[in-house]
C-alpha positions as CSV (number, residue, x, y, z in Angstrom):
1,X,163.2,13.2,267.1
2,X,160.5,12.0,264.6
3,X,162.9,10.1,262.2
4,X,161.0,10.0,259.0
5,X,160.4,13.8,259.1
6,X,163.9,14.1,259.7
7,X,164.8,11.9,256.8
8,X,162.3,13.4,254.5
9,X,164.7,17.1,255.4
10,X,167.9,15.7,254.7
11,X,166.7,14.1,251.9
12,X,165.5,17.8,250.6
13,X,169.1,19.2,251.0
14,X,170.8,16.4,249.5
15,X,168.6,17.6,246.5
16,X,168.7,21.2,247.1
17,X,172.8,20.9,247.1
18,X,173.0,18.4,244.6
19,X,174.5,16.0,246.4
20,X,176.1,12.8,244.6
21,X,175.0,9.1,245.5
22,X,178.7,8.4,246.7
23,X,178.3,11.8,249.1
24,X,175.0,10.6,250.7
25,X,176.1,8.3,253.6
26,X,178.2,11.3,254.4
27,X,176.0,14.0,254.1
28,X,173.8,12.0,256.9
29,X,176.0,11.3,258.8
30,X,177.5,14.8,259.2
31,X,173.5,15.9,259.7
32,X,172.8,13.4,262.4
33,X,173.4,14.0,265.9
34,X,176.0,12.2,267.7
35,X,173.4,10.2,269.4
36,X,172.1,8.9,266.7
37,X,175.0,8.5,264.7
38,X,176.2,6.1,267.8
39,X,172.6,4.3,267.0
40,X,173.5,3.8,263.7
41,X,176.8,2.0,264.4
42,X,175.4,0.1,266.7
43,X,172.9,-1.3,264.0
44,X,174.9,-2.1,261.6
45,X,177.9,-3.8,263.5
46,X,179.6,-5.7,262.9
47,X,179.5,-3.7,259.3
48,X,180.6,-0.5,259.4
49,X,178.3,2.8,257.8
50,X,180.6,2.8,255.6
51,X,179.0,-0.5,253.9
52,X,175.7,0.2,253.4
53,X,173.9,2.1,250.6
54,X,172.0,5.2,251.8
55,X,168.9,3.8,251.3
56,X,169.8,0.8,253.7
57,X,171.2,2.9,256.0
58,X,168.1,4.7,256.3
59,X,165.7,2.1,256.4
60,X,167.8,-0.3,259.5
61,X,167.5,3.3,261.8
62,X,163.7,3.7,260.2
63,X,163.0,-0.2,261.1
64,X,164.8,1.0,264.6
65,X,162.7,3.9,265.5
66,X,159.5,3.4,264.1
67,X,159.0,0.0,264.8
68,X,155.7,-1.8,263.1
69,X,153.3,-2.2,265.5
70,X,151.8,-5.6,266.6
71,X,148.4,-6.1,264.9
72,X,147.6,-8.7,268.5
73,X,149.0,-5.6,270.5
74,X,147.0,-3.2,268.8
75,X,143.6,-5.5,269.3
76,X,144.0,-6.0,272.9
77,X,144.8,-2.0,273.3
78,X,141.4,-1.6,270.8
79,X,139.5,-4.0,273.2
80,X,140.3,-2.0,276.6
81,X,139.3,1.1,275.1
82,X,136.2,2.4,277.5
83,X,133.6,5.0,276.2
84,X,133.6,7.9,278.3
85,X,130.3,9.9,279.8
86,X,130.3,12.5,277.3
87,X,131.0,10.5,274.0
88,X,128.5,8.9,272.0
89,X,128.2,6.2,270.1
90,X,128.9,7.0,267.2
91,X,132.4,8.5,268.5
């Protein structure tokens, strides 16, 4: 699942239906699949769903499946890049 498209659809229908602040942790919740609905309580234990704002809710799974990548990680993967036979150098 690619989470922030996902978001970005829900997001659509709870504007397409109209759908109240107090309705929006529901309204995801019903969406979400039972996997990641599992995710979610996992993240916010010992809190319940129920506790969080929709936009926190959102962001802990976001934070959780689209981790920021290391910038030391990225450098080291940057530096083992090879140039292959048919690209030049300017590629």
């Amino acid at each position: 699942m690619h989470w922030p498209a996902y978001v970005r659809k829900i997001n659509q229908f709870i504007l397409m239906n109209d759908i109240k602040d107090n309705l929006k942790i529901a309204t995801l919740i019903t969406l979400v699949g039972e996997l990641t609905y599992t995710t979610m309580c996992d993240l916010c234990a010992p809190d319940h769903t129920k506790v969080k704002i929709y936009d926190q809710l959102v962001k802990v799974v976001t934070d959780h499946m689209e981790p920021q990548r290391s910038e030391i990680a990225e450098s080291h993967v940057f530096r083992l890049r090879r140039q292959k036979a048919e690209e030049s150098l300017s590629e």
